[in-house]
N, CA, C and O of each residue as an XYZ file, in Angstrom:
368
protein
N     176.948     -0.002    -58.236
C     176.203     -1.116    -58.754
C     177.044     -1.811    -59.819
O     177.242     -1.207    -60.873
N     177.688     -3.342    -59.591
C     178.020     -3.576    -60.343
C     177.542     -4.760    -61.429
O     176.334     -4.994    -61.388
N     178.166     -5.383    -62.203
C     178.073     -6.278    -63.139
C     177.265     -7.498    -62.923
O     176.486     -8.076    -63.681
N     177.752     -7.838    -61.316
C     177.254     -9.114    -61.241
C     175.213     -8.834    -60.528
O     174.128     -9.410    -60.441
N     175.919     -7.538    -60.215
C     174.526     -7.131    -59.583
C     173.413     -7.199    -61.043
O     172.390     -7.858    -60.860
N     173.577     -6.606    -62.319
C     173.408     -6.221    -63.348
C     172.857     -8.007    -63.767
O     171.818     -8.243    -64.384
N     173.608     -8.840    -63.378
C     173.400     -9.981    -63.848
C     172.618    -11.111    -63.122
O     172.379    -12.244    -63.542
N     172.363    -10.691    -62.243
C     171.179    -11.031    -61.033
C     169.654    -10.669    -61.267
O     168.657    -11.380    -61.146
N     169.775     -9.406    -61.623
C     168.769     -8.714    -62.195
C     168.055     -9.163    -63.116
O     166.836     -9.158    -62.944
N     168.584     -9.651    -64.289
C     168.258    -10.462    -65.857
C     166.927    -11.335    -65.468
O     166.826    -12.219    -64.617
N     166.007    -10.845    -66.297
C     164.784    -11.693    -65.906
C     164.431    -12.746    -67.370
O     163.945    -12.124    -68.315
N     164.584    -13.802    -67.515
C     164.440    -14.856    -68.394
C     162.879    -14.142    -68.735
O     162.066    -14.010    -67.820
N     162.691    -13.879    -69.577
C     161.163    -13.296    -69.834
C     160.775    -14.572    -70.566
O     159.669    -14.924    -70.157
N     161.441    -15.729    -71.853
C     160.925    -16.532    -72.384
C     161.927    -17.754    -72.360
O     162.157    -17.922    -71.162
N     162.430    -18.419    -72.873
C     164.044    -19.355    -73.365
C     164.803    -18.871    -74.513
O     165.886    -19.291    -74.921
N     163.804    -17.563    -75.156
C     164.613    -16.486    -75.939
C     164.812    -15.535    -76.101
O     165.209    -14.971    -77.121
N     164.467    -14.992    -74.677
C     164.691    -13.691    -74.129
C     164.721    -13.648    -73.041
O     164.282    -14.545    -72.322
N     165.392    -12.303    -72.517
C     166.147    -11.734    -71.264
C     166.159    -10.554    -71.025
O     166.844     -9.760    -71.670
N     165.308    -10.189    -69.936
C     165.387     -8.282    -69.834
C     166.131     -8.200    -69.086
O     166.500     -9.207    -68.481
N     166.799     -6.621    -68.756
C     167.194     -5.805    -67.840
C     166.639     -4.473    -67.706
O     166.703     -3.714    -68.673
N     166.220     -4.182    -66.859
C     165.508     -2.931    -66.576
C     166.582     -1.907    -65.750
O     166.694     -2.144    -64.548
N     167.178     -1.069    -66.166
C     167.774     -0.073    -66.200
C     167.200      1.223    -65.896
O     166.313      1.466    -66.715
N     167.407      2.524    -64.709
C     167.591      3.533    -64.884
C     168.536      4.460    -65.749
O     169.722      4.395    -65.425
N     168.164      5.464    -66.980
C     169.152      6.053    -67.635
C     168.573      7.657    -67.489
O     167.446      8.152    -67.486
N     169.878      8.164    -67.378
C     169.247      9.541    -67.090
C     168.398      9.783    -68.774
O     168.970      9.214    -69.704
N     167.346     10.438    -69.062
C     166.461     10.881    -69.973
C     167.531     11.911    -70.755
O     167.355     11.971    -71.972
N     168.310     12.495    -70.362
C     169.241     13.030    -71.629
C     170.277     11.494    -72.231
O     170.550     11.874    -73.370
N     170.650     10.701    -72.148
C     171.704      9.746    -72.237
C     170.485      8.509    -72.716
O     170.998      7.469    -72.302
N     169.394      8.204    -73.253
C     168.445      7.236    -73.426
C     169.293      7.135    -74.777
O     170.115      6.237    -74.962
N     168.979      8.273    -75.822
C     169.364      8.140    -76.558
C     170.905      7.505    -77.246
O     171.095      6.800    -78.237
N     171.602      7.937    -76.517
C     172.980      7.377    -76.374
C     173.131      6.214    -76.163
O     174.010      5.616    -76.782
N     172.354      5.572    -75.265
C     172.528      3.911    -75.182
C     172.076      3.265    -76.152
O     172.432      2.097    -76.305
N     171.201      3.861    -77.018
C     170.251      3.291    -78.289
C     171.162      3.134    -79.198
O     171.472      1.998    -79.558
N     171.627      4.012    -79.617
C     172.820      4.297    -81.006
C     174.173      3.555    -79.958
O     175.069      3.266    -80.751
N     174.573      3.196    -78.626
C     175.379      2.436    -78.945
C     175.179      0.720    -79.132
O     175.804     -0.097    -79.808
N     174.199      0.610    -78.357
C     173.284     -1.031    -78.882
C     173.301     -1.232    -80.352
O     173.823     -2.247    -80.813
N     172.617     -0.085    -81.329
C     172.728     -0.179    -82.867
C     174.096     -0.267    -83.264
O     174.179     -0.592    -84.448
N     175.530     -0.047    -82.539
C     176.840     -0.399    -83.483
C     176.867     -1.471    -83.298
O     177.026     -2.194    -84.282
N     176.700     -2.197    -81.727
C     176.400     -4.023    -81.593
C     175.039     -4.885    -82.040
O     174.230     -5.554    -81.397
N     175.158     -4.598    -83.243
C     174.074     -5.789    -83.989
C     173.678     -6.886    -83.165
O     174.567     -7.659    -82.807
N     172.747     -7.047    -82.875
C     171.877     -7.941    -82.545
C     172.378     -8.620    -81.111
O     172.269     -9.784    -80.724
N     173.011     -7.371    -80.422
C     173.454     -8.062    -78.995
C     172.216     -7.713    -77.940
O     171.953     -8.366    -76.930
N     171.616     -6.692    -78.347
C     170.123     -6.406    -77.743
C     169.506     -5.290    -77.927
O     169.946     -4.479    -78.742
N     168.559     -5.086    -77.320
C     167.283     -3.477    -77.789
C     167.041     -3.199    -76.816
O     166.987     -3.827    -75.758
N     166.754     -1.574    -77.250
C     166.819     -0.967    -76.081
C     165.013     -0.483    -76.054
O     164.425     -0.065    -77.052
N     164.693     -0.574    -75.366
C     162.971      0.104    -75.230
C     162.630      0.736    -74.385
O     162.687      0.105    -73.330
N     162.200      1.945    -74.247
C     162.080      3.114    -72.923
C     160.280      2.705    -72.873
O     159.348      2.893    -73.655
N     160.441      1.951    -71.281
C     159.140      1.708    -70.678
C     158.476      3.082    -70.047
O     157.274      3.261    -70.246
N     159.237      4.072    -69.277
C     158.791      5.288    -68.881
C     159.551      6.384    -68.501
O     160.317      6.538    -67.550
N     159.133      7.288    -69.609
C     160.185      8.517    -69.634
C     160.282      9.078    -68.153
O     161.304      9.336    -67.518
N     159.060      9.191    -67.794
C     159.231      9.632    -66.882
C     159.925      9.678    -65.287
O     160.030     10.505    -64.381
N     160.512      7.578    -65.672
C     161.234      7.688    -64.477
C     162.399      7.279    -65.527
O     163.147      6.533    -64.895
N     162.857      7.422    -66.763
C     163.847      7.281    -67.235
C     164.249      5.593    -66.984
O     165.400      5.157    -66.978
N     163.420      5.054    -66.850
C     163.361      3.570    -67.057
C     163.278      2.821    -68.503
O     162.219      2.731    -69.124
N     164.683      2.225    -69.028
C     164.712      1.432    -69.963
C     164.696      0.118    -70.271
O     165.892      0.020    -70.550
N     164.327     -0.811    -70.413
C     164.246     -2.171    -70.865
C     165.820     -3.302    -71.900
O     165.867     -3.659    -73.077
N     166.450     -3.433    -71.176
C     167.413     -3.713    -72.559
C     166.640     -5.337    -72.915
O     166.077     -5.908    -71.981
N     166.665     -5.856    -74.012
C     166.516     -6.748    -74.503
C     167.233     -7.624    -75.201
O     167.493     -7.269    -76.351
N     167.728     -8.914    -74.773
C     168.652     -9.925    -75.601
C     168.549    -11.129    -75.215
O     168.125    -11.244    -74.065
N     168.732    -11.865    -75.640
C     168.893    -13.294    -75.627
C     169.625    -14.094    -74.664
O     170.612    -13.505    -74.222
N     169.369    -15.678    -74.045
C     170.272    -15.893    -73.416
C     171.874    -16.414    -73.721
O     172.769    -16.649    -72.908
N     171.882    -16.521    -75.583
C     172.973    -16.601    -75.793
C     173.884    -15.377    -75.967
O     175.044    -15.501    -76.361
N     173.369    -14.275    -75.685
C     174.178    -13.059    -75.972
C     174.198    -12.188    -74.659
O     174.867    -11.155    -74.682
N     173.473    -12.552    -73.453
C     173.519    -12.145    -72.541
C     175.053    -11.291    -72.278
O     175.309    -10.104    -72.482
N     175.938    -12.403    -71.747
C     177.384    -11.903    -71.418
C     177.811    -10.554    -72.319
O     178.481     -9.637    -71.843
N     177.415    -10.577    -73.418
C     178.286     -9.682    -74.394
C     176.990     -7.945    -74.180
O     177.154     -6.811    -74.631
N     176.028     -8.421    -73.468
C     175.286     -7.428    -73.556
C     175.646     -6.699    -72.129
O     175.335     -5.512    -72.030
N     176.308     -7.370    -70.975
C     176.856     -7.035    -69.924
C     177.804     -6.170    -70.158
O     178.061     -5.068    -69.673
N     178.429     -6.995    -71.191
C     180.045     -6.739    -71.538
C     179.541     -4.648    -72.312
O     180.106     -3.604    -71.983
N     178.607     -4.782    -73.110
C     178.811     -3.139    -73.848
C     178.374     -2.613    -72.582
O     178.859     -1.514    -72.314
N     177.576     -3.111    -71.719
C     176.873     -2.113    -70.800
C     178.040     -1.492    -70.016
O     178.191     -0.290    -69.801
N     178.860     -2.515    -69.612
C     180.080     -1.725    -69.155
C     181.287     -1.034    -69.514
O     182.119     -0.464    -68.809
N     181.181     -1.269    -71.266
C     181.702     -0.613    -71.669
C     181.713      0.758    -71.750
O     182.628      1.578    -71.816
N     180.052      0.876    -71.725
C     179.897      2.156    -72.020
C     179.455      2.994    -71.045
O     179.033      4.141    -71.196
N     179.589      2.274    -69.880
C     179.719      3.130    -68.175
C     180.036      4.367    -68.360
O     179.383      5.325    -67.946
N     181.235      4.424    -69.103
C     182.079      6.278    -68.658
C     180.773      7.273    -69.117
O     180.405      8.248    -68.462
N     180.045      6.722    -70.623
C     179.525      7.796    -70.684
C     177.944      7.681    -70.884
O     177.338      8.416    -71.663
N     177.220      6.516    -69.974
C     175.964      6.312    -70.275
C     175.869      6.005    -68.825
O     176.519      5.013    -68.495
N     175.260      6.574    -67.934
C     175.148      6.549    -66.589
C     173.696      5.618    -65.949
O     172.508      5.938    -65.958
N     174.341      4.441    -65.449
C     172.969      3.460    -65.780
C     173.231      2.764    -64.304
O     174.310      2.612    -63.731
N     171.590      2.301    -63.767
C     171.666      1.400    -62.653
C     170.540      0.195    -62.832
O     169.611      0.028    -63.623
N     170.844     -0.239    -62.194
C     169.658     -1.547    -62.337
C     168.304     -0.866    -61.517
O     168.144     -0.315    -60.428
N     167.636     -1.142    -62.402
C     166.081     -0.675    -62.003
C     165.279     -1.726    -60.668
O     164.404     -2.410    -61.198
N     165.362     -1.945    -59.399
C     164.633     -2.564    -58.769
C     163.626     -2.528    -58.665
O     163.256     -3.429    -57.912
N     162.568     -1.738    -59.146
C     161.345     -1.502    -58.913
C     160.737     -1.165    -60.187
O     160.449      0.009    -60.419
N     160.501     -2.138    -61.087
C     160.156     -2.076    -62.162
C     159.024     -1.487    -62.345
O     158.136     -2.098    -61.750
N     158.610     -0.480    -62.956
C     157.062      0.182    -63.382
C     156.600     -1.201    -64.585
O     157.131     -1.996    -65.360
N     155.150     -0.756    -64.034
C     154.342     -1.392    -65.079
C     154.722     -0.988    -66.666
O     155.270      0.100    -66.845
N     154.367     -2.061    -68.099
C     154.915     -1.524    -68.629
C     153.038     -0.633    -69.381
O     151.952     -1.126    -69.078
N     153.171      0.660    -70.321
C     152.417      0.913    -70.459
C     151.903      1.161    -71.455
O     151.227      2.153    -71.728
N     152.325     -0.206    -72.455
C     151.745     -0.826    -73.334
C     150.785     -1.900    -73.417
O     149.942     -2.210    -74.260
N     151.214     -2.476    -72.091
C     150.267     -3.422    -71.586
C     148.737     -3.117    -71.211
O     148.015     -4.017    -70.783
């Protein structure tokens, strides 16, 4: 799964925001969190359901690219796919 796939995915949620819904394995959630927190304000991470290890990234459409850009940075050691089948979220 790659980048551009990753970037297909991106759902305009407002004109100032942009999700991606991500599978992360449930040991490695954490890991993507603390590396989003060294990139200030490139996006957030929000775990919609532990149980399928489904995460939410959150950013903007001016920071989109650069939020692509850590996601693949951090491939080697955060093992992530694009979520096609988004669960409800269950806050809603």
């Amino acid at each position: 799964m790659g980048m551009e796939e990753a970037r297909a995915a991106a759902i305009l949620v407002d004109q100032h925001s942009v999700a991606l819904y991500l599978e992360v394995p449930r040991s490695q959630v954490v890991l993507l969190q603390a590396y989003f927190d060294l990139y200030d304000g490139v996006g957030t991470i929000r775990t919609l359901r532990s149980d399928r290890s489904v995460v939410c990234v959150l950013t903007t459409p001016s920071q989109l690219d650069t939020c692509l850009n850590v996601l693949q940075t951090v491939r080697a050691q955060v093992t992530w796919q694009v979520c096609h089948n988004v669960p409800p979220d269950p806050m809603e």
